[in-house]
C-alpha positions as CSV (number, residue, x, y, z in Angstrom):
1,X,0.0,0.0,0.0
2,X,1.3,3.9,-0.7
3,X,2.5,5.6,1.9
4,X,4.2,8.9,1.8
5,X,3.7,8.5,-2.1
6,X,6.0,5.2,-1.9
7,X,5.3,1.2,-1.9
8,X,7.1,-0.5,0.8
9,X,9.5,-2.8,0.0
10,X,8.1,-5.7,2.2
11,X,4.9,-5.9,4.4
12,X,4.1,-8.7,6.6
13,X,0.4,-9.6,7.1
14,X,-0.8,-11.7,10.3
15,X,-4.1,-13.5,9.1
16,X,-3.2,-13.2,6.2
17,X,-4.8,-16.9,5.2
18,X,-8.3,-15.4,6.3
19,X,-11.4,-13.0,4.7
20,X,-9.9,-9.7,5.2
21,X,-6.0,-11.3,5.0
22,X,-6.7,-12.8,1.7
23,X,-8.3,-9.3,-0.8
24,X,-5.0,-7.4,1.5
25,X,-2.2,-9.5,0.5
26,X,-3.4,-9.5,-3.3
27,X,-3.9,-5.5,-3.0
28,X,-0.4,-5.4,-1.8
29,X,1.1,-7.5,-4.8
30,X,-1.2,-5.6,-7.0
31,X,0.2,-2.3,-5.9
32,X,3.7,-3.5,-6.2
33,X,5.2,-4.3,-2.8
34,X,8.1,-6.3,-3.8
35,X,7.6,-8.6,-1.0
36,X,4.6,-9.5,1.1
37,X,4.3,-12.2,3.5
38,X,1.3,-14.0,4.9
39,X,1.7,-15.7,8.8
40,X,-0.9,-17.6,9.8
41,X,-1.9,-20.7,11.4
42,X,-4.7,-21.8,8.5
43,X,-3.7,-22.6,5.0
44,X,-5.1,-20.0,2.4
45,X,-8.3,-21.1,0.7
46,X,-6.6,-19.7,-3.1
47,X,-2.9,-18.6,-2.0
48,X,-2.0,-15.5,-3.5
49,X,0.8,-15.4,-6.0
50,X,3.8,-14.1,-5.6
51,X,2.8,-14.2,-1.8
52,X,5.2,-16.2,0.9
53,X,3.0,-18.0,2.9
54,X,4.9,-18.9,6.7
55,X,2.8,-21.2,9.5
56,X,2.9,-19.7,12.7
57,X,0.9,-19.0,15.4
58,X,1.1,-15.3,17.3
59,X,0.7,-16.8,20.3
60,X,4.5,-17.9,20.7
61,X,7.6,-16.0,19.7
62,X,7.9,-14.8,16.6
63,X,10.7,-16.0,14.2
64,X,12.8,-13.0,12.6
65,X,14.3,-14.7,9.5
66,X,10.8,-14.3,7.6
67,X,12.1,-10.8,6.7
68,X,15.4,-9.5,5.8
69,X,14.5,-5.5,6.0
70,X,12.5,-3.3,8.4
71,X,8.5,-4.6,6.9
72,X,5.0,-2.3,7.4
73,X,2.9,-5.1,9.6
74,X,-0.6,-5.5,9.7
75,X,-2.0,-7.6,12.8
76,X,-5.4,-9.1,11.6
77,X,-5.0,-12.1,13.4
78,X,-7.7,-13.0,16.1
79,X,-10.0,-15.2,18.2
80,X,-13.1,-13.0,17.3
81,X,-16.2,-15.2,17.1
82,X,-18.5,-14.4,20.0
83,X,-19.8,-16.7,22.0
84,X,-17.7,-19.6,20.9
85,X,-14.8,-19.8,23.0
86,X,-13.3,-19.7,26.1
87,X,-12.5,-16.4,27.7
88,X,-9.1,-17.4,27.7
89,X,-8.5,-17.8,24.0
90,X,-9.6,-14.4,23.3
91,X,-6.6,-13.3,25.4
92,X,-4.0,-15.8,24.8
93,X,-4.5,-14.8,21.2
94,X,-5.2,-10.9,20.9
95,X,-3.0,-10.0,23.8
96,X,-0.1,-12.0,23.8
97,X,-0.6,-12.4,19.8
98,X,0.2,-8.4,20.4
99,X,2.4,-8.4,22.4
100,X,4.7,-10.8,20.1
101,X,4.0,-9.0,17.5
102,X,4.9,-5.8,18.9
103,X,8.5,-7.2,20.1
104,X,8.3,-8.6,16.1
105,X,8.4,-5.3,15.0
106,X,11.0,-4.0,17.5
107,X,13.7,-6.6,16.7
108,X,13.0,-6.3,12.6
109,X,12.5,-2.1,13.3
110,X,8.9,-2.0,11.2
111,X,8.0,1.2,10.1
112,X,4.5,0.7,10.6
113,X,1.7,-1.4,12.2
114,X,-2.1,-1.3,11.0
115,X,-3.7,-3.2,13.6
116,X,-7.3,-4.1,13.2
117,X,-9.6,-4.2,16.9
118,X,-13.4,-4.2,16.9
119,X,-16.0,-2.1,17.8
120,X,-16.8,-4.2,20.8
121,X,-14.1,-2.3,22.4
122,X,-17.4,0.4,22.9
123,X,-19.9,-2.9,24.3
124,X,-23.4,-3.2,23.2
125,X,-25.8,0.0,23.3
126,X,-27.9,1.2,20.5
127,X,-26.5,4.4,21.0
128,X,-24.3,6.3,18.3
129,X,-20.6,5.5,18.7
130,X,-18.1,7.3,17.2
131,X,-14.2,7.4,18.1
132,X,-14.8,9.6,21.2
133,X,-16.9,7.3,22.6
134,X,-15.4,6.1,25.7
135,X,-14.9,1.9,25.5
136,X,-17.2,-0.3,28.0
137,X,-16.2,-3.9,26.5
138,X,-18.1,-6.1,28.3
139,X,-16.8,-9.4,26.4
140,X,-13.9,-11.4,27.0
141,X,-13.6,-9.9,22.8
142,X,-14.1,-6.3,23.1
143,X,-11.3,-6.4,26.4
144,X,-8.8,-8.4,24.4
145,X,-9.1,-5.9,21.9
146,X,-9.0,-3.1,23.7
147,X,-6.0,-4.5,25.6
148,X,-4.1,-5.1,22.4
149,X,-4.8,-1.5,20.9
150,X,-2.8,-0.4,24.2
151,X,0.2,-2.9,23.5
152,X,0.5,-0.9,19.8
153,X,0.2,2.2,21.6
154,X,3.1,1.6,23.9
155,X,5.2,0.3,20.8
156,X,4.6,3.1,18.5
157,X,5.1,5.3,21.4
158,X,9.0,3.7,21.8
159,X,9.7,2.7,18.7
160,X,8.5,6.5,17.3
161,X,6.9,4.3,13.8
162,X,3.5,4.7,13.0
163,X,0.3,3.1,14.0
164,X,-3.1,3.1,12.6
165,X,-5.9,0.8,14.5
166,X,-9.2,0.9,12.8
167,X,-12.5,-0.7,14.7
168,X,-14.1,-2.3,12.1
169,X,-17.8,-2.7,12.1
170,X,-19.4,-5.5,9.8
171,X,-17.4,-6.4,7.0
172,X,-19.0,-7.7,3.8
173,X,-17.2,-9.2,0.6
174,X,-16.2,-12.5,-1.5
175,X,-14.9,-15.4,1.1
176,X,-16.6,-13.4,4.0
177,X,-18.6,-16.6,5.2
178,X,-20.4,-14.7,8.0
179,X,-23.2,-12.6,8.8
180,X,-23.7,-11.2,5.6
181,X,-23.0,-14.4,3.8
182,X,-25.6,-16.5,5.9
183,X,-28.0,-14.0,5.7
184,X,-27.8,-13.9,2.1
185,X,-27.6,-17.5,1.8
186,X,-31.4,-17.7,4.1
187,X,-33.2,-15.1,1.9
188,X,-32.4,-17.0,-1.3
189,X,-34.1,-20.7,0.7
190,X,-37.0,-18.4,1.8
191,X,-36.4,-18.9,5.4
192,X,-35.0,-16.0,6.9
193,X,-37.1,-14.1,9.6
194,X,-36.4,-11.4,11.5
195,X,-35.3,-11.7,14.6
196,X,-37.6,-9.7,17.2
197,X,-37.1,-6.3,15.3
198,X,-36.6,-4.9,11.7
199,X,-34.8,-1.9,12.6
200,X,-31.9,-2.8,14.3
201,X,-28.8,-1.1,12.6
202,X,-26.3,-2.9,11.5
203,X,-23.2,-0.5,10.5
204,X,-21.2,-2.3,7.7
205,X,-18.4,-1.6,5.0
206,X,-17.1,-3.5,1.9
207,X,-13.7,-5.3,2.4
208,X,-12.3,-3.4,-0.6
209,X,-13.5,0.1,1.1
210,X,-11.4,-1.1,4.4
211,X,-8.7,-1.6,2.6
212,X,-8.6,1.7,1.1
213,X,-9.2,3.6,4.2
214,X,-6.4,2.0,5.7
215,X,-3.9,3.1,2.9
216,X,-6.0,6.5,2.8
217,X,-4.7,6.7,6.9
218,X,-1.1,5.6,6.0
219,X,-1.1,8.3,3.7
220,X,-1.9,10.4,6.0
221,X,1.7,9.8,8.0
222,X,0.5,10.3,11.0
223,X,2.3,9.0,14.0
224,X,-0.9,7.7,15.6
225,X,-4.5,7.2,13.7
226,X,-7.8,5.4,15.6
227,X,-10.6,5.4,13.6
228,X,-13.8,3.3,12.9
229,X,-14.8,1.8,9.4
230,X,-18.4,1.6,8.5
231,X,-20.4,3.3,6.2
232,X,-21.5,6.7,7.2
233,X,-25.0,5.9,5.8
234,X,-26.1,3.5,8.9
235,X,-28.5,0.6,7.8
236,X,-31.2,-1.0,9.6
237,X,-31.6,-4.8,8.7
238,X,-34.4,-4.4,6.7
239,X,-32.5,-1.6,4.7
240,X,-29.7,-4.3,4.6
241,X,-32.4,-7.0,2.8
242,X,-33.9,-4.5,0.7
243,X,-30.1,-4.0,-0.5
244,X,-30.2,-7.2,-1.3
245,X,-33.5,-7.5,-2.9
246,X,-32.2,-4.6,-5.3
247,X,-28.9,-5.8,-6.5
248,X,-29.4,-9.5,-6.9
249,X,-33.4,-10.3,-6.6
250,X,-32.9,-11.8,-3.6
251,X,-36.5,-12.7,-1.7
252,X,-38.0,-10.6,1.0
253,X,-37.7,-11.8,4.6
254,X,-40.9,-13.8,5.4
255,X,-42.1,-11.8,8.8
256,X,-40.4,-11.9,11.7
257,X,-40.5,-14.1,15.3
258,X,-41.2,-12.4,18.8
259,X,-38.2,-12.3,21.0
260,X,-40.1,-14.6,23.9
261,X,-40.2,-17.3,21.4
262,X,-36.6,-17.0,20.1
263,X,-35.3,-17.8,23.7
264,X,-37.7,-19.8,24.3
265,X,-36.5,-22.1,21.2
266,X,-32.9,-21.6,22.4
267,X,-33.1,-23.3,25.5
268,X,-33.3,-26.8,24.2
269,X,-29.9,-26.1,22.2
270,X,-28.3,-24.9,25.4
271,X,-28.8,-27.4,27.0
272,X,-27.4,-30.0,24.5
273,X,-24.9,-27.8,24.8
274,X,-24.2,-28.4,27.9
275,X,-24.0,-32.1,27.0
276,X,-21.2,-31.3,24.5
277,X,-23.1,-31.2,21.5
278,X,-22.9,-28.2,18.8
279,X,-24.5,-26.0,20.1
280,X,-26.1,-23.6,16.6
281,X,-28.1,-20.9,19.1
282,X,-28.5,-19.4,22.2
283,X,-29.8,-16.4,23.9
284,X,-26.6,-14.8,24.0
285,X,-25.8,-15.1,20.3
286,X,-29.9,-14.2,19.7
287,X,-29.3,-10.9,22.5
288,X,-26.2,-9.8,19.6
289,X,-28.5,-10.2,17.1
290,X,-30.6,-7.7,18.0
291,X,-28.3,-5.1,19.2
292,X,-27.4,-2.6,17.1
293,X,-23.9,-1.6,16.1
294,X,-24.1,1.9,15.6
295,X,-21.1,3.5,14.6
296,X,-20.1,6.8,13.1
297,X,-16.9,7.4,10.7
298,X,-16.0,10.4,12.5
299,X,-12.4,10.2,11.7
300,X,-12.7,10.1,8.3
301,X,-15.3,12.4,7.9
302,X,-13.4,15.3,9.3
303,X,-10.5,13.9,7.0
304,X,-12.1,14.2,4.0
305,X,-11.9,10.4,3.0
306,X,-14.2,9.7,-0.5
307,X,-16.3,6.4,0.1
308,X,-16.3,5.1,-3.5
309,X,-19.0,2.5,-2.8
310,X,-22.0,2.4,-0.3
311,X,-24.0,-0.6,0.8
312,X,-25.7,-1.7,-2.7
313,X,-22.5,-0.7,-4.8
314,X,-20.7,-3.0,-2.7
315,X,-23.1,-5.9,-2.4
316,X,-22.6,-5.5,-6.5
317,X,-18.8,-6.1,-6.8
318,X,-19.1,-8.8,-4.0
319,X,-22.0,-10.5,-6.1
320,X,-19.7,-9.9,-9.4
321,X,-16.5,-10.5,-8.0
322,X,-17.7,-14.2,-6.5
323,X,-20.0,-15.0,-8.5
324,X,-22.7,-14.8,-6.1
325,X,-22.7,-14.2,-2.5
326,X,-20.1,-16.1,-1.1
């Protein structure tokens, strides 16, 4: 990616194997950084040409020979689905996956770090959150996050390189396999429903949008950057269907199931759960549904940053680019 009007020479990605990993280490090969290497403890779905592809896992030291020059890193390794694991796992792998990192980029003298945390570093409210909203995590998640954003602070702070952390609300594109993809993938079977409500806002973003904001803030050069990455058009999930309905025909949602009844049809799930079976719902996961995430763009807003999509121009090159939502 450009910064200061230059390619670096080398850039190291961490999760680079996964969703967001994957469209950055071919944006960095397509805008010419000589070499760009993937960590990770997955192997890539379609590797990347051109792209070195190293097995290891952030959670233990680091090995130097990777790179022979001072690299621009991006940390988008994570534990991030929530529920799902242990508390412990979120911070065995965000904090100390940080903090290794961080003395990663000390010994090999990185320029930069791009370091991407969550917006559950604010917690669950349907209020408006933009960066100046003070963090109440109330996830093991959101506090392994915010933890880690503190470890890149101290770094940048000593090592006087640059760091940009961007919260991230949903993120929507080819390989994605999440909300968006399952949610797309019920509409065209006819069998999603809302849950409880049709106007909770969901704040989301196109994978390629995130990756140009993040060069847009490199560019930028300065020391420190925090900002969040969403739309600044917010969308309600029956906006988000009707997006979908629009660009590729999808059906409408067939009505919508009382919140009393959702738990009510969890409990039987939890409590295979608790027998050790997979477990596909529960009243925690259902509670998340039906939160909003609410987030403002503030920081690039006062910086001027040109969105060149919104939601239904990129639900269109995520529908071209994969052939379908997936």
């Amino acid at each position: 990616m450009k910064r200061d009007g230059a390619h670096p020479a080398c850039a190291v990605v961490f999760g680079g194997a996964g969703f967001i990993g994957t469209h950055l280490v071919q944006r960095l090969r397509q805008q010419g950084v000589e070499k760009v290497v993937s960590v990770d403890i997955a192997e890539p779905e379609k590797p990347v040409s051109g792209v070195d592809y190293i097995f290891a896992d952030v959670r233990s030291q680091i090995p130097l020979d990777m790179v022979d020059q001072a690299p621009s890193i991006y940390d988008l390794s994570a534990v991030h689905r929530t529920p799902g694991h242990p508390d412990r796992d979120y911070y065995e792998t965000n904090v100390a996956g940080a903090l290794n990192i961080a003395e990663f980029a000390r010994k090999t003298g990185a320029t930069s770090i791009v370091f991407t945390s969550s917006i559950a570093v604010y917690g669950p409210s349907e209020e408006l959150k933009s960066e100046d909203s003070v963090p109440r995590p109330i996830s093991a998640y959101g506090w392994s996050k915010l933890l880690a954003e503190n470890v890149y602070r101290q770094w940048s702070e000593g090592a006087r390189a640059q760091l940009v952390i961007v919260r991230p609300a949903v993120v929507f594109g080819k390989g994605e396999n999440g909300n968006f993809t399952r949610l797309a993938g019920a509409l065209e079977k006819r069998m999603f429903v809302y849950p409880g409500r049709t106007d909770t806002v969901k704040s989301c973003g196109y994978v390629g949008e995130l990756l140009r904001s993040m060069e847009f803030v490199l560019g930028l050069g300065e020391q420190y950057a925090l900002y969040n990455f969403c739309y600044p058009e917010r969308s309600t999930i029956s906006e988000i269907c009707k997006a979908l309905e629009e660009v590729a025909g999808l059906p409408r949602p067939v009505g919508a199931i009382p919140m009393g009844l959702l738990n009510l049809a969890a409990m039987p799930f939890e409590a295979a759960s608790s027998l050790g079976l997979r477990n596909p719902i529960n009243r925690e996961r259902i509670a998340k549904l039906v939160t909003s995430t609410n987030i403002k763009p503030g920081y690039l807003s006062t910086h001027s940053y040109h969105f060149e999509t919104d939601l239904r121009a990129g639900l269109a090159l995520w529908e071209k680019d994969a052939g379908g939502f997936r």
